[in-house]
RONUMI-400640 format. One record per residue (C-alpha): residue number from 1; z, y, x; residue in one letter. Coordinates in pm, whole numbers, plus 50000, padded with zeros to 5 digits. Each point is the difference from the previous one (the first is absolute). Layout:
pos:pz:py:px:code
NUM:Z:Y:X:a
...
END
This chain:
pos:pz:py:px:code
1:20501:10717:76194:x
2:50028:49976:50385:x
3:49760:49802:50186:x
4:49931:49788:50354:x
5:49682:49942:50130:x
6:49784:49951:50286:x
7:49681:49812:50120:x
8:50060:49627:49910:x
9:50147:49795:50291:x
10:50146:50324:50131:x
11:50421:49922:49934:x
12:50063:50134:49636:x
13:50157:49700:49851:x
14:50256:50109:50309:x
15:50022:50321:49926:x
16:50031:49946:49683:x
17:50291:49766:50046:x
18:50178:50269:50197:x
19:49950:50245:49769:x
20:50155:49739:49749:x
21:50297:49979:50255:x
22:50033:50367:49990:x
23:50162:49974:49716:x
24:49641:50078:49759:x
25:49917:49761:49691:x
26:49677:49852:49989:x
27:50052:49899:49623:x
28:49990:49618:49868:x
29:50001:49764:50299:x
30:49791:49737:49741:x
31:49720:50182:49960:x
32:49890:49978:50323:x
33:49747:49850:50194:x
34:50143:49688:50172:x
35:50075:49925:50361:x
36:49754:49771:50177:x
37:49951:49900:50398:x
38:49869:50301:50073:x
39:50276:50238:49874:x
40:50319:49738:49972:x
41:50254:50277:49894:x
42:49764:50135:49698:x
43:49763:50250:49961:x
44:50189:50243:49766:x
45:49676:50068:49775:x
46:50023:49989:49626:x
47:49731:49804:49865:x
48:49877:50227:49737:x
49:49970:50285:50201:x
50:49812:49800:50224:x
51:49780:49885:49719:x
52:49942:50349:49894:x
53:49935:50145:50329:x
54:49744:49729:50071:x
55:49820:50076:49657:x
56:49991:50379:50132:x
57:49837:49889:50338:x
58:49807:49674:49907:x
59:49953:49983:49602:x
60:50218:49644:50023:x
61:50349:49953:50006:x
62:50140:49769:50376:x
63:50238:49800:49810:x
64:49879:49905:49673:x
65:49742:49724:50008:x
66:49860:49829:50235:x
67:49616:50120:49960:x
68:50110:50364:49911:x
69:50228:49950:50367:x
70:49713:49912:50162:x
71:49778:50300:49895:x
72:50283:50219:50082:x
73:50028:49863:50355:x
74:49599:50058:50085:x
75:49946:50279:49837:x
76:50320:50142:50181:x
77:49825:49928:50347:x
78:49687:50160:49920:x
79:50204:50327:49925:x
80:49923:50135:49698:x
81:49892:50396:50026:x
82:50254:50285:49897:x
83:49777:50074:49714:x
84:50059:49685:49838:x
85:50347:49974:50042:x
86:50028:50329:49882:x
87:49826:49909:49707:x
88:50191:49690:49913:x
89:50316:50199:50034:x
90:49890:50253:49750:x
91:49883:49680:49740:x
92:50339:49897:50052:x
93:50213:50313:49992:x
94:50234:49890:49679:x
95:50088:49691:50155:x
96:50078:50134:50310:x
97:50214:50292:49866:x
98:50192:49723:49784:x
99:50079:49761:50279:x
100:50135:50301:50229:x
101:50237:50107:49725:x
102:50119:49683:49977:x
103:50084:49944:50352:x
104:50177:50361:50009:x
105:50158:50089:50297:x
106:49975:49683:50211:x
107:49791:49905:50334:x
108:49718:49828:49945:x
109:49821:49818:50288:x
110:49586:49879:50043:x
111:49807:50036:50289:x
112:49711:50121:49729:x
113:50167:50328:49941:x
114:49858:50138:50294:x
115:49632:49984:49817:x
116:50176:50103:49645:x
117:50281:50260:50041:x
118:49812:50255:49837:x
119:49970:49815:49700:x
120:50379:49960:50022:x
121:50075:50337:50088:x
122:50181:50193:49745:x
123:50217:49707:49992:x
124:50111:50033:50329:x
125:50310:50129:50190:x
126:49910:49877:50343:x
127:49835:49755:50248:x
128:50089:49805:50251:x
129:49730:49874:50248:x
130:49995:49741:50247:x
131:49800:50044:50314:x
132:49922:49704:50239:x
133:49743:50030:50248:x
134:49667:49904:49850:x
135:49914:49737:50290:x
136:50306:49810:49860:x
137:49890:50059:49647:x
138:49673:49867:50070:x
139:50059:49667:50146:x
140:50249:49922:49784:x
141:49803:50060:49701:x
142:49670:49800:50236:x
143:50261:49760:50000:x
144:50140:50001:49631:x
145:49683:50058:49810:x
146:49785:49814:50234:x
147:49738:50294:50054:x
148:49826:50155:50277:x
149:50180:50238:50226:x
150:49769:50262:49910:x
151:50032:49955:49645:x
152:50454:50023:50085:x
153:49945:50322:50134:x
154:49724:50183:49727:x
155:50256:49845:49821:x
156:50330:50237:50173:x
157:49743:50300:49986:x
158:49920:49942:49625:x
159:50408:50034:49955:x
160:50007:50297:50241:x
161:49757:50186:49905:x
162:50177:50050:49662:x
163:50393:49984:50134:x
164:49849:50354:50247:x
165:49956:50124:49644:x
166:50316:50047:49880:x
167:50062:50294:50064:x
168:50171:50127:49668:x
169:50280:49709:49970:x
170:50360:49993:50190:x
171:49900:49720:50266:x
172:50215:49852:50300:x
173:49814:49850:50240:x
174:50203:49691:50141:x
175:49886:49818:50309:x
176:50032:49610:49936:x
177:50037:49900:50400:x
178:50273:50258:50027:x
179:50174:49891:49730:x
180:49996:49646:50118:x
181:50044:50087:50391:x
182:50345:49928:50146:x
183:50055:50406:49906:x
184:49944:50081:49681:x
185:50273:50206:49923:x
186:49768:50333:50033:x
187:49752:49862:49710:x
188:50265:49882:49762:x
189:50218:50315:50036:x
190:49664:50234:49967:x
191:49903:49748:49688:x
192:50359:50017:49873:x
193:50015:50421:50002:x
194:49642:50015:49805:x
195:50097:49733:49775:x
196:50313:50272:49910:x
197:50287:49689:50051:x
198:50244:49914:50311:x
199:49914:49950:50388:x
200:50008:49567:49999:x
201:50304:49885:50159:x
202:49999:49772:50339:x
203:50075:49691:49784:x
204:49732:50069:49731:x
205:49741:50117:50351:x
206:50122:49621:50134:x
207:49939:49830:49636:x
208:49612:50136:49935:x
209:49970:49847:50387:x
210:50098:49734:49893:x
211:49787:49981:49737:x
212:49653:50054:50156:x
213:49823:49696:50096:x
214:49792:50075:50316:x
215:49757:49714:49960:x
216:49896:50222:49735:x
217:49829:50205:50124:x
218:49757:49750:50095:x
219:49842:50219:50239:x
220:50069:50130:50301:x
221:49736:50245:50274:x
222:50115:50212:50180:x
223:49942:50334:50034:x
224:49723:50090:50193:x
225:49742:49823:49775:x
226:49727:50175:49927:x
227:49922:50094:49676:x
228:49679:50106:49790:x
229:49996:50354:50023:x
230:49968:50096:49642:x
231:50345:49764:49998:x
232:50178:50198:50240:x
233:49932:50328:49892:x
234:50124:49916:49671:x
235:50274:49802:50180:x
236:50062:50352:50190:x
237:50011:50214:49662:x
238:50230:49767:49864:x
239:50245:49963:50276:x
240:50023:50360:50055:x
241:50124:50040:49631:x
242:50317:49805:50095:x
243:50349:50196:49984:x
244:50282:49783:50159:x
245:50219:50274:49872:x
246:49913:49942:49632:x
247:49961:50319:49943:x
248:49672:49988:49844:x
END
């Protein structure tokens, strides 16, 4: 299996959807999780894998149930401890293993693989990240969620933390703002030459455009806000792991 990921809020439904126009499958359209306002052109996540990789995290699947949704969701925020997901990974090992056969060779997109890749792991080819600067992150999730701004970004860091630790996968590093700038032909052709398929053409550069909804991104700051400094040093770490080239 190949996999996108990223803090949530961060652009991976886009980058998945590029990767998708890329020419790369992303399986049965109908098991995803639908569209809604906040992602109109579909979020390109299979609902069991998000079920499972909330179980690994939380102990409760996010879309089965409304009660065992609602545990997932809080017990997501308070950011369950690498012990325990490692734990609930192990306790669920078989199942794991079994759905990763059965999605073979296919990308696979959740935000929530950045806390359970190693669970994944000898399942996986490669990873594609999505990296959006964390102010951005943060108020959109303040604004999603409906939670404190300090809560958004222990919230990025959590993610972070764990995406600086993958240091034994094949990962590309894609900057969402570049690849939705007036200019993105640098990110797609770096994404395209990891991804092992052919440099987009102009019309397919003008069509993913096209695409992209800018009131999306429902936040906007610009660039000289200032930033917790745990944040930025992770922000820094992160950024610095990015390879236009693809070549990573």
């Amino acid at each position: 299996m190949r996999v996108v990921t990223g803090v949530h809020r961060s652009g991976t439904s886009f980058v998945a959807m590029t990767v998708h126009a890329l020419g790369l499958e992303f399986g049965d359209h109908t098991a995803f999780y639908a569209a809604d306002e906040w992602n109109q052109e579909g979020y390109f996540e299979r609902r069991d894998v998000i079920d499972l990789n909330s179980r690994i995290i939380t102990g409760f699947p996010r879309t089965t149930g409304r009660f065992r949704s609602m545990w997932s969701q809080v017990r997501y925020v308070l950011q369950p401890a690498r012990a325990s997901i490692d734990r609930r990974a192990e306790a669920l090992r078989c199942e794991i293993d079994r759905t990763a056969d059965g999605l073979g060779d296919i990308f696979v997109k959740d935000p929530r693989f950045a806390l359970t890749l190693p669970a994944w792991h000898p399942h996986v080819q490669d990873v594609v990240v999505s990296l959006r600067r964390p102010d951005q992150v943060a108020h959109s999730l303040k604004r999603r969620q409906r939670v404190p701004l300090w809560v958004s970004y222990r919230f990025w860091n959590y993610h972070a933390r764990s995406l600086l630790a993958l240091n034994d996968l094949k990962v590309h590093y894609v900057d969402f703002d570049v690849l939705t700038s007036e200019s993105p032909g640098a990110e797609l052709e770096g994404l395209a030459r990891f991804l092992g398929v052919a440099a987009p053409t102009t019309d397919l550069t003008l069509a993913l455009r096209a695409r992209f909804v800018p009131d999306l991104k429902h936040f906007h700051t610009d660039v000289s806000v200032d930033l917790p400094r745990s944040t930025r040093q992770l922000w820094e770490a992160l950024s610095a792991r990015r390879d236009p080239a693809g070549s990573a």
